[in-house]
N, C-alpha and C positions, 0 to 999 in steps of 0.2 A: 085789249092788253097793249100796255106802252111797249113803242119796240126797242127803248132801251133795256127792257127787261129780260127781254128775249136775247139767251144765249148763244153763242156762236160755238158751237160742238167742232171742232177739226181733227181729223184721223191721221195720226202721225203719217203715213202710209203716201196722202195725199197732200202732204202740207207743204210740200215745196211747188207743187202744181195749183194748189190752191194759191199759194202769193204770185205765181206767174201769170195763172186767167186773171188776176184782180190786178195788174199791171202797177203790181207793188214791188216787183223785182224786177230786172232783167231774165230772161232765158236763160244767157248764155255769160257765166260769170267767172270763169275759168282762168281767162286771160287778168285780170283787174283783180283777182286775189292774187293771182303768181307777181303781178308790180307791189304790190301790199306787201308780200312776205319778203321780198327783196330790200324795200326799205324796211322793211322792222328787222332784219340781219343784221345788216348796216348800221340801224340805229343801238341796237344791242352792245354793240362794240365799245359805245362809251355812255356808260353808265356810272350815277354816280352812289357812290358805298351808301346806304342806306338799305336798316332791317327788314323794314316791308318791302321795299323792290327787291331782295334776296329773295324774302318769303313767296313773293307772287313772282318771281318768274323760274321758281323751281317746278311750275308745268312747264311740261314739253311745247303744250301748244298754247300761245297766245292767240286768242280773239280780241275785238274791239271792245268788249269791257274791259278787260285788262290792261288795254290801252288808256280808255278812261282815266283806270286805276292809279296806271304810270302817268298820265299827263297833271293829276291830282296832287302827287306827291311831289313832282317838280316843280309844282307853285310854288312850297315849301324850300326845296333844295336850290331853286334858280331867281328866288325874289328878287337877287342884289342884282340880276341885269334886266328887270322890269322897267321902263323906262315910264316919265310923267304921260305919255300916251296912253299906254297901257300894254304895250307891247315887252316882248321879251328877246332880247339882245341874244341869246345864249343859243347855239344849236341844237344842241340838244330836245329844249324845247318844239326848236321850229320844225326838227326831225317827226315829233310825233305829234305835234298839229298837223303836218303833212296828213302822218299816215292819216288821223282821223278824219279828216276831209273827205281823203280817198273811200275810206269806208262807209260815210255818209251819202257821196255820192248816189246815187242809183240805188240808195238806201242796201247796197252790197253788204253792210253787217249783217241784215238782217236774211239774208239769204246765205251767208255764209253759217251764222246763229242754227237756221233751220237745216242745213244739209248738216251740219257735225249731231245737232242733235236725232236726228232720223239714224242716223250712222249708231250711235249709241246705241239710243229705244232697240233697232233692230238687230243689229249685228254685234258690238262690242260687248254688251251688257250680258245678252244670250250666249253669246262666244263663251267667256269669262265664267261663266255658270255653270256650262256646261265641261268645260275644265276641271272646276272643283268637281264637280258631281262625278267624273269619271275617276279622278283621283280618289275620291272617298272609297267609289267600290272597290277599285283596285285594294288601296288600303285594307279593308274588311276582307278580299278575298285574300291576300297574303296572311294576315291575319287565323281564318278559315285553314288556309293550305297549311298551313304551322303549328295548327291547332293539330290538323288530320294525321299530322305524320308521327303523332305521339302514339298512335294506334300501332302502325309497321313497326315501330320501335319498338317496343311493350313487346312485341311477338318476336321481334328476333332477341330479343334479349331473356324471353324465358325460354324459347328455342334453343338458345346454348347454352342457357343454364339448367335443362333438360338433359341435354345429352352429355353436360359435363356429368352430372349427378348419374347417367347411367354407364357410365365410363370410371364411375369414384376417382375422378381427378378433379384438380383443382383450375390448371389450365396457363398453368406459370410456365412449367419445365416437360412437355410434353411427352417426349420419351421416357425422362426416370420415372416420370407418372405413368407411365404404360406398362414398363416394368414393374410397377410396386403391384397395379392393378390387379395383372394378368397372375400375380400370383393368389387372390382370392378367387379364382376358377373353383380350385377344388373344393373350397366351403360352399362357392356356390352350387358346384353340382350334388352335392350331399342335402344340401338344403331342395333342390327341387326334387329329389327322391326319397326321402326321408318316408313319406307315406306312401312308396311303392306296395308296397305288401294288401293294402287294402283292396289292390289290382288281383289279387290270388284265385281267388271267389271265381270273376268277371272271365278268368284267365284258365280254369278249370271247364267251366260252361264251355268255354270257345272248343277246349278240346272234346268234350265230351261230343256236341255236337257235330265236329268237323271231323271223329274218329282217328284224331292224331295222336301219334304218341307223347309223350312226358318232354322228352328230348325234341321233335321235331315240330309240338307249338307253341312258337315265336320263342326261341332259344335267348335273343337277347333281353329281351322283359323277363325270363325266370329266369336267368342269368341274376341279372340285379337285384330281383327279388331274393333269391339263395343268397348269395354272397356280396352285392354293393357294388359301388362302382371301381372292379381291380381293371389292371392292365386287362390289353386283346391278347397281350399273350396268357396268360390267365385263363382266357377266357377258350382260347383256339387249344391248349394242350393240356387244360384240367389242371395246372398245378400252376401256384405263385412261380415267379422268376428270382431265380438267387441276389439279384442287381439288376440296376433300370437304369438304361443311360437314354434319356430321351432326347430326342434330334435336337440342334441347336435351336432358337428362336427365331422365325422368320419374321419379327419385327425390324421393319425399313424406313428410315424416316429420311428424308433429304435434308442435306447440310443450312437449306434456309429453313427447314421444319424444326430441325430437331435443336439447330444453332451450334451442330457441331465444326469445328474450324476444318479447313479444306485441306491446312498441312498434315491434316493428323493421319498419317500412312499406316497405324496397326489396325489390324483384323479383328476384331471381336467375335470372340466363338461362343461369346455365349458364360454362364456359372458351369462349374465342373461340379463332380459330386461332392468336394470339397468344399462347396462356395465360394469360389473365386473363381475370378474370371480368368480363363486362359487367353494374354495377349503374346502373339507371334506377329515375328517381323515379316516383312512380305519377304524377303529374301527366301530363296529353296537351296536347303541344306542337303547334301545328297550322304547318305549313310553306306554309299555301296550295297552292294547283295552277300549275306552271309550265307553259306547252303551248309545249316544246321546238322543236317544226317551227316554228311562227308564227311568232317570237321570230327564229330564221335566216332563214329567207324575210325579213320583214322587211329584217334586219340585208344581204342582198344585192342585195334591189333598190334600197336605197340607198347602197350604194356602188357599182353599175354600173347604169348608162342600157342599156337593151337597147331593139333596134328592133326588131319585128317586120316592118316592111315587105320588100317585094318588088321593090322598085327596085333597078337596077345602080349607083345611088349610097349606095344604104346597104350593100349590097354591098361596096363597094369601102371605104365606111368602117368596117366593119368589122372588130374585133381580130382579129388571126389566131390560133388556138389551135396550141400544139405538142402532140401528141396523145403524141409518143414521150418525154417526159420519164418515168423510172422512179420508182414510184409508191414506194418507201422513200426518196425525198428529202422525200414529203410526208409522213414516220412514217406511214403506214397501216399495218395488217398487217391480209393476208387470211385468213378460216379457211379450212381447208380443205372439203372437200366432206363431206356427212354429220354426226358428231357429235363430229369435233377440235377439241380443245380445251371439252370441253364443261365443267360445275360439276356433281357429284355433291349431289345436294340430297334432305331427305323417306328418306323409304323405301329410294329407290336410295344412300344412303350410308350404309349396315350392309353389312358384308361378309355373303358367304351363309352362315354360322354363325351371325352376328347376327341375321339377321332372323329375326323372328319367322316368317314366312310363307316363305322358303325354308329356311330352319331347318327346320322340319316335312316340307317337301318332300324335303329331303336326308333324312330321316331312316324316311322311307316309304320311300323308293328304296333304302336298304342292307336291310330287311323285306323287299323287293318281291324283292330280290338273294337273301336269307336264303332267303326261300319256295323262289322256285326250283333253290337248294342242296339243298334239304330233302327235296324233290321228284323231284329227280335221284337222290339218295342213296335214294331210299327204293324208286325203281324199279331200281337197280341190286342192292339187296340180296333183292326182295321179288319181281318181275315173272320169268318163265318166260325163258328165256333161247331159246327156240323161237317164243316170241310176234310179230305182228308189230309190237307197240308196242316190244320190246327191239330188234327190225330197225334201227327206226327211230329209234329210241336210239343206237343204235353209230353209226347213221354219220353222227350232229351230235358226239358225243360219244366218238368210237373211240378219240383218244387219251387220255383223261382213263379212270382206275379208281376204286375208291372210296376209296383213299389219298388221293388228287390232290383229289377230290372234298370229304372232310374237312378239308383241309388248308386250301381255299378257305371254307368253311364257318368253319373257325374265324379265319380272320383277318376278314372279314367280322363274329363275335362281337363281336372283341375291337376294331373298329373303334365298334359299339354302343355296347358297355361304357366305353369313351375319351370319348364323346360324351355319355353320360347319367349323368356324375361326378354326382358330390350339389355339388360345389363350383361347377361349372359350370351347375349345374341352378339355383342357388341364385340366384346373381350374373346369370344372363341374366333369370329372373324378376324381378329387384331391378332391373333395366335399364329394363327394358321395360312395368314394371307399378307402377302411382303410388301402389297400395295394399299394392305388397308389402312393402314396407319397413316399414310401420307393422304391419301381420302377426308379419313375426318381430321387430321390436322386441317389440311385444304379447307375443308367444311367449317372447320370452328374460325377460321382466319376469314371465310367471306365473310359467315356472321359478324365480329366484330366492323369489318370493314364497313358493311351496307350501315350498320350501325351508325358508326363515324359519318359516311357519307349521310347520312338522314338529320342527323346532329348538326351537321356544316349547311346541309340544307335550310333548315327550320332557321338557323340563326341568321342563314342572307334574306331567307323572307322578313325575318322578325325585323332583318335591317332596311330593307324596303320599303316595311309600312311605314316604318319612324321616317325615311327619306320620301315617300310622298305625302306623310302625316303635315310634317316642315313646308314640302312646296305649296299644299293645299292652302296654309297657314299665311303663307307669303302670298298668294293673292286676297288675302280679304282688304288688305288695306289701297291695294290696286281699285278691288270691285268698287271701294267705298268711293276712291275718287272721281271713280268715272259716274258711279250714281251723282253725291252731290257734283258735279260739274254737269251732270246731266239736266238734273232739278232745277239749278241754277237758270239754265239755258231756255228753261220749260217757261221758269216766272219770267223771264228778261221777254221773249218770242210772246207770251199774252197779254206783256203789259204794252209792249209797244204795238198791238194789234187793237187790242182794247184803245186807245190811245185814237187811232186812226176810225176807228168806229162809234166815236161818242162813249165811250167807256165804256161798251158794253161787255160783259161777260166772255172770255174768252177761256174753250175749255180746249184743252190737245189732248184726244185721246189714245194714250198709250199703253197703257194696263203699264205703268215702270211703279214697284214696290217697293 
């Protein structure tokens, strides 16, 4: 094989060690570029207005092609000081014949050529690459993160829009919404009893079994079963109440809650039986003390003389009373005996749904009912049917099987299930409790907040990607340059190797794409 055929392979890696063993360079070139880049500073200074030298020295870095390039085009710009020599009159010129001499020297371009290109191949190019590539992911994961937070959102946004729906507000004016609310109580509590009576059956068995009287098992479930949900007072003395003044409202909203102004100094007690609302000043009005008996006493001994005495002459002047005149000519009216006509006041004017305290109690009682369902069913399906606990089973419970048995079981559920709505659960606690209303105010105001907060989130990601979308974007024309100036450097560095070798094939292997 001819050995100019034979190529000359070079490993970017080794290529500047390769021109120093082959004592095509200097070692040590450090000093002799720093004089180089001093005169092309210098020479820089006075340049003359021409497109292509604008165009070629918008690189940052000149090498010795570039040089060329400029010595090229000042043939053109400095002809008129060419003299019949062949020399050129003009500094500028002689500036950069300088530099290129210097370059030639010690053939210093070409090691200077070979160190910027290594610097590339290696370091700039993979630098620069690896820049974008980390700005892509980032991109993709802001992308990602802003994508993900449409989930948190989605959940707290039907999270309050749950518990507005179980509150029947809207979520505008929160107090008068609480107010308007808290007056569907009592359709609701009619509505989760409505099929109490189907508990009758379920409720007879419990006594039969447990040998209780009529009266003593679970007095508040037949309670409601007889007569519905009336007052406790109703319910504690056997008879309806003449009038029901029920406690004020211990709904409490704080002045950031509820948005009421902080100068407003009246009291609110609440609707009167009137429907209006009774507003007093805070000032305390004093009425003095009236002592009613005195005041009458008084007022009869001086309008009748009464004698005490014992004589048949005061006797005899004495007024006669008529004892049988009927006592509605004097508007009296008598109550009856016991508690007719009495005023539902306090505690006892919450029906027993309402209150807090038999509220619970009724609600033990249907558990207490459940258990014993439970209990029944599970000795019917489980217990020896030879046993004498099944003996004695059949005959409180002969007619009842385990049909019958589930059957009561589940309406007893589903009487639970009516009673421990979320809607109802909601509204008897907002009733009854001075802090609860300031809670899910509280409550509905983080929701919206985390909301907003998730919303201002997603939109600085979403601002993010677009802002490293833009920088990634802003280096490709960076990458582009430093490839072709790379390329460039690749063809200039094999052609003058190739040159020095009898032309032979010169490859620099750098894997650069």
């Amino acid at each position: 094989m001819n050995e100019a055929d034979i190529p000359i392979d070079i490993h970017t890696l080794k290529l500047q060690d390769w021109l120093v063993s082959r004592r095509i360079v200097p070692k040590n070139i450090q000093q002799a570029l720093k004089d180089i880049r001093a005169k092309i500073s210098d020479a820089l200074q006075d340049m003359p207005s021409h497109d292509q030298l604008i165009q070629l020295l918008k690189g940052a870095n000149i090498n010795y092609f570039h040089c060329k390039q400029i010595v090229e085009i000042l043939k053109h710009t400095e002809k008129d000081s060419k003299s019949i020599f062949g020399h050129y009159g003009s500094q500028r010129m002689k500036d950069w014949l300088e530099i290129l001499r210097l370059y030639e020297k010690d053939n210093i371009y070409l090691a200077e050529a070979a160190q910027v290109y290594v610097r590339n191949v290696n370091y700039e190019v993979p630098s620069i690459r690896r820049q974008m590539s980390k700005w892509e992911q980032q991109h993709e994961e802001c992308l990602k993160r802003s994508q993900d937070l449409n989930k948190p959102e989605s959940a707290f946004l039907a999270e309050h829009t749950t518990l507005l729906q179980h509150l029947g507000v809207k979520g505008e004016n929160l107090k008068e919404e609480f107010i308007e609310a808290l007056k569907t109580l009592p359709t609701l509590y009619a509505e989760s009893i409505k099929n109490i009576k189907t508990l009758e059956e379920a409720l007879n068995l419990y006594g039969q079994t447990t040998g209780q009287t009529k009266q003593q098992c679970l007095p508040i479930l037949r309670h409601l079963m007889e007569f519905g949900n009336t007052t406790v007072y109703q319910y504690c003395h056997k008879e309806p109440p003449l009038s029901v003044e029920e406690p004020p409202l211990k709904l409490s909203l704080s002045e950031t809650q509820s948005g009421r102004s902080a100068a407003d100094n009246e009291i609110d007690y609440g609707d009167d039986n009137g429907g209006t609302s009774s507003t007093i000043s805070a000032e305390i009005i004093d009425f003095g003390e009236l002592n009613l008996e005195t005041e009458t006493d008084l007022a009869v001994s001086e309008a009748v003389d009464i004698d005490w005495g014992g004589s048949e002459s005061a006797a005899a002047n004495a007024v006669e009373i008529n004892f049988d005149i009927p006592i509605e000519e004097y508007g009296i009216v008598v109550e009856g005996a016991g508690m007719d006509g009495g005023i539902a006041k306090g505690d006892q004017a919450y029906t027993l749904l309402d209150s807090p305290t038999y509220s619970e109690r009724f609600t033990d009682e249907l558990y207490e009912l459940e258990s014993f369902l439970k209990m029944r069913l599970y000795e019917l399906r489980h217990l020896d049917a030879s046993s004498n606990i099944m003996f004695s089973l059949l005959d409180n419970i002969s007619t009842h099987d385990e049909e019958s048995i589930c059957k009561m079981l589940t309406n007893v559920e589903n009487i639970l299930t009516a009673i421990s709505c979320e809607q109802t659960r909601h509204l008897f606690q907002l009733k009854h409790s001075a802090k609860y209303g300031d809670l899910l105010a509280s409550k509905l105001k983080q929701m919206l907040k985390a909301v907003e907060k998730i919303r201002h989130t997603r939109e600085t990601l979403k601002q993010r990607a677009q802002e490293l979308k833009q920088e990634r974007a802003a280096l490709n024309p960076i990458l582009n340059d430093i490839m072709n100036q790379t390329k460039q450097l690749q063809q200039h560095i094999e052609e003058d190797i190739s040159k020095r070798y009898k032309c032979r094939t010169v490859n620099l292997l750098s894997g650069l794409n």
